[in-house]
C-alpha positions in Angstrom: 19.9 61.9 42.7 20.3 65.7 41.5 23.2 64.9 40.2 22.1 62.0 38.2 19.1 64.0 36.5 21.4 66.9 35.4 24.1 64.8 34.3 21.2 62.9 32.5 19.8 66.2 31.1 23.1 67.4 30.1 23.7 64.1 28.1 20.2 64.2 26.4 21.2 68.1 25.3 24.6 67.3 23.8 22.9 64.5 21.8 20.5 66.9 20.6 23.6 68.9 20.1 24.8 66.1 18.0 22.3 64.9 15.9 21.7 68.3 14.7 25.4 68.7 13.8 25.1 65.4 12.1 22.1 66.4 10.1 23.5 69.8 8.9 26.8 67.7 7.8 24.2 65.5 6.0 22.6 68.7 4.4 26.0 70.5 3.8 27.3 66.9 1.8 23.9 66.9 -0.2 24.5 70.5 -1.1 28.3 69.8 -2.0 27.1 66.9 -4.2 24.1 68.6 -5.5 26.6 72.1 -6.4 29.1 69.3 -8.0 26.6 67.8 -10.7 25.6 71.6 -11.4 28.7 73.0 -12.2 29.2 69.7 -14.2 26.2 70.2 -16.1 27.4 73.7 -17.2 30.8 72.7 -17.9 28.7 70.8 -20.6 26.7 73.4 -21.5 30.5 75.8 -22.0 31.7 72.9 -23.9 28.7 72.4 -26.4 28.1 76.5 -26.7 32.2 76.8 -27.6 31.2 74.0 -30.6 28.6 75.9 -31.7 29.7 79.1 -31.6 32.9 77.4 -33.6 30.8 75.9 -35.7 28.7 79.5 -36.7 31.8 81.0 -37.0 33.0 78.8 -39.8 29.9 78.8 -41.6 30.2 82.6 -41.4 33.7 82.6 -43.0 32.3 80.4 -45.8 29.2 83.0 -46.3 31.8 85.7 -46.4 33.9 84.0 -48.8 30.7 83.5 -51.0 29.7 86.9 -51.0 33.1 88.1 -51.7 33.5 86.3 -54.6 29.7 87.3 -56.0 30.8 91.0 -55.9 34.4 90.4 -57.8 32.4 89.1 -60.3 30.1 91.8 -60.6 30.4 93.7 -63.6 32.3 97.3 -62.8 31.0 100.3 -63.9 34.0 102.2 -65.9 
């Protein structure tokens, strides 16, 4: 009979045991998924931010060529 009840007692624990493990594999694969779509997201973010800052770049250049060809055609002073 005392067997019985700690054999029961020890099978009640390791399901405890379990389940627990089960739900922090269910939290760790949530996190994993959850870290996945967030580094996604900023991979985006990279990729659009490289465009722009391309982009700013090149309009930069043009202003530069602009202004550089206002002041060759400003008169000298000689």
């Amino acid at each position: 009979m005392l067997d019985g009840l700690i054999t029961g007692t020890y099978h009640c624990r390791m399901l405890a045991e379990l389940e627990q493990l089960a739900d922090r594999i269910t939290q760790l694969a949530e996190l994993t998924q959850g870290l996945r779509s967030e580094n996604q997201a900023l991979r985006q973010e990279l990729v659009d931010a490289q465009v722009e800052v391309r982009s700013l770049r090149s309009r930069l250049d043009a202003a530069r060529q602009r202004i550089e060809a206002l002041i060759e055609k400003l008169p000298t002073t000689e």
